[in-house]
N, C-alpha and C positions, 0 to 999 in steps of 0.2 A: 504494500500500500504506500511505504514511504517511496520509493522509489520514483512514484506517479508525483511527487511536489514537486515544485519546483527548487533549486538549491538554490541558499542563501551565499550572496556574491560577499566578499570583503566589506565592499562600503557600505550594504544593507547591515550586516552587522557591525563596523563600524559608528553606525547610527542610533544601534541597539542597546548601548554599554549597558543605560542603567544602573551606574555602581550604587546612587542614591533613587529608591524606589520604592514602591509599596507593593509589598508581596501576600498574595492572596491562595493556600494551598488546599486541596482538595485531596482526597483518599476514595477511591473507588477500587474495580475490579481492573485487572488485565482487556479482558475482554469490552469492558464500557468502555473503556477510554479508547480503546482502538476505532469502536466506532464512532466518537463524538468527535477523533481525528480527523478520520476518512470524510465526515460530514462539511468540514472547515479547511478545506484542504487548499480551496482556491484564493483563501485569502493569509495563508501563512505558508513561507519557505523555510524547508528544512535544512539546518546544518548539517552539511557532509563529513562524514567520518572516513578518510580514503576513500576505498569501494562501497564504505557500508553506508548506512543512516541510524547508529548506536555506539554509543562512545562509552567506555569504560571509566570510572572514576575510583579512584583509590583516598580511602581519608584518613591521617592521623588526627584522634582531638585532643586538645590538650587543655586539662583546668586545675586547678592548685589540689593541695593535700585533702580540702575540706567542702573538696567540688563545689568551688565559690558559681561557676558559670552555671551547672545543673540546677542548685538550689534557688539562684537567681530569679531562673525561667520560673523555675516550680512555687514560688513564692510573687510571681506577677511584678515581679520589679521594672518600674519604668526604664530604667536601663538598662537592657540583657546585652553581654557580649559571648560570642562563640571565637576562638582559636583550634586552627585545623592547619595542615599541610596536607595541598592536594595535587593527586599524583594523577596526569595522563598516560594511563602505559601506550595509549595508541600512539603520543605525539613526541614521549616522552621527556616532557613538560613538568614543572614543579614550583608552586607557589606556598605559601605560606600566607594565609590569609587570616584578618579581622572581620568579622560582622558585626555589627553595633544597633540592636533595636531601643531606638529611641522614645517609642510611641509603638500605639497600639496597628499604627499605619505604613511609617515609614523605615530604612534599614538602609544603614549606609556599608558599604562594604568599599575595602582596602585590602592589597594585596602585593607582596616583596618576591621576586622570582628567586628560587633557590635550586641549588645541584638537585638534579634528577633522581632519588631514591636516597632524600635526606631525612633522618627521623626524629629530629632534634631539635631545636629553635638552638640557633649558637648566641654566643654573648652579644655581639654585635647587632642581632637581630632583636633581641630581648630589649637591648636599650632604644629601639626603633616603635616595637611595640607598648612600650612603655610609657609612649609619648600620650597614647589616645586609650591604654587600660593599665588601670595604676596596679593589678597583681603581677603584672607579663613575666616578671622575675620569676616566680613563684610555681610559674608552669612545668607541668610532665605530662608526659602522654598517657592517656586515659584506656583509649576504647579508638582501634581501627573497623571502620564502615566501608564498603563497598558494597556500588552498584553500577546497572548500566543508565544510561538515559540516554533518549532523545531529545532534540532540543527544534526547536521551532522558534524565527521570527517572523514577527508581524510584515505583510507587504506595506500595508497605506495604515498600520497601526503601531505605534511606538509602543514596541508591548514584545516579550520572550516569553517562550512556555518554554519550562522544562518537564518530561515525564520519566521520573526513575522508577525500574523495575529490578525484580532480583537482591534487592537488598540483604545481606550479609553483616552479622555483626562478629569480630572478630573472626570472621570465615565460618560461622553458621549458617546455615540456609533452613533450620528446622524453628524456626518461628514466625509468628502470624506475620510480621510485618515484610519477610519476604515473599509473603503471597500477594500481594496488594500492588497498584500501583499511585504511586504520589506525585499528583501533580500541581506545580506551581506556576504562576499566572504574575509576571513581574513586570508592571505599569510606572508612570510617573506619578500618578495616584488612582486613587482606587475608582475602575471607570467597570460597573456590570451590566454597559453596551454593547464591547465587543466582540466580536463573535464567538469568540472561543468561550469564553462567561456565559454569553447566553447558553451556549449548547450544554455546557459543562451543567448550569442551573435546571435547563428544559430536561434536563435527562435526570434530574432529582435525587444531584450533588449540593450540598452544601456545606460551608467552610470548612474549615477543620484545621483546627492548629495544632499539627506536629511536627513536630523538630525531632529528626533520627539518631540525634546525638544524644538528646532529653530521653527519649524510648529506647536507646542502646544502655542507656545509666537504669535505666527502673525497671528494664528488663531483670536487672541482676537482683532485685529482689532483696539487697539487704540495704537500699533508703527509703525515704518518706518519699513517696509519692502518691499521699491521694489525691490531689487537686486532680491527678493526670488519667487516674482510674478510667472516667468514662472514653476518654481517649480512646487508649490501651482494649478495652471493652469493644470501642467501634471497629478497632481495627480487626481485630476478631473476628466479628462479626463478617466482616466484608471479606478474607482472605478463607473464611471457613462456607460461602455462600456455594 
């Protein structure tokens, strides 16, 4: 089905960065999202991966001794930050990245290119990151995620979807959230006119805020997480349908 899009050229995505944006994610089946794809097909092009149209992504996360970032989320703090090193094995590519939720709307994201199959934040980076999250010292890696995704941009809409599937925590594949697919819908604010929102709504999605990094940490079952329960619970639901 990917194949029939059109491919996204440099300067369309160029156009697309989006580092400050409002991201709107959804949880559905494999299978729905394939067709609310194929549905919207003529007004988004898809990012080519070489031959393919699915791109591998490899995550380290990293948050302090007393999972200052986990508990953040899990306690609704106006200012959540996530630290990760993310790895393209297609492109092999490696970034070290910040994401900053400021609000219930918008997410600014920043990002330092690092050697290719680096799993460390080195000092130098530490005092970079340090500028925009005052624990950055304090970091170790937590929890590696991988999955694959798709990625789609907007033709005539300043908008990226991305759809990961195959989710992996630590190289698991036996839990709900690898059965599911999560899609994210990242605008310059929150717009649910265009088309991909509509279709994703008409087909009776709605929101749903998980963060894989927050569900790889509550997975393990030995912190507080009830705020997250009904989450966890949906996703269930949806990976077991």
């Amino acid at each position: 089905m990917l194949a029939g899009f059109e491919p996204a050229t440099a300067e369309l995505l160029a156009s697309r960065q989006l580092l400050r944006r409002a991201d709107t994610k959804f949880v559905t089946s494999p299978a729905a999202i394939a067709e609310i794809v194929a549905n919207v097909g003529d007004a988004y092009a898809v990012v080519p991966v070489g031959d393919d149209h699915i791109a591998t992504y490899a995550n380290i996360y990293f948050d302090t001794a007393d999972l200052r970032c986990f508990h953040d989320h899990r306690r609704g703090r106006r200012l959540r930050q996530k630290i990760r090193i993310r790895s393209y094995p297609d492109r092999g590519l490696a970034y070290l990245e910040l994401k900053s939720r400021r609000n219930e709307l918008h997410t600014d994201k920043s990002r330092i290119a690092v050697p290719y199959g680096t799993g460390v934040i080195d000092p130098a980076n530490a005092e970079l990151l340090a500028e925009q999250c005052e624990f950055a010292r304090a970091l170790h890696p937590v929890v590696e995620i991988e999955y694959r995704r798709i990625m789609l941009a907007g033709i005539d809409t300043n908008e990226r979807v991305t759809v990961d599937l195959g989710v992996t925590i630590d190289h698991d594949d036996d839990l709900a959230i690898s059965g599911v697919a999560i899609v994210e819908v990242k605008q310059p604010s929150r717009c649910n006119a265009t088309p991909i929102m509509r279709a994703i709504r008409d087909a009776g999605n709605a929101p749903c805020s998980l963060s894989k990094y927050v569900a790889a940490i509550a997975a393990r079952g030995d912190v507080r997480a009830n705020r997250l329960r009904p989450v966890l619970r949906r996703v269930e639901r949806i990976a077991h349908r």
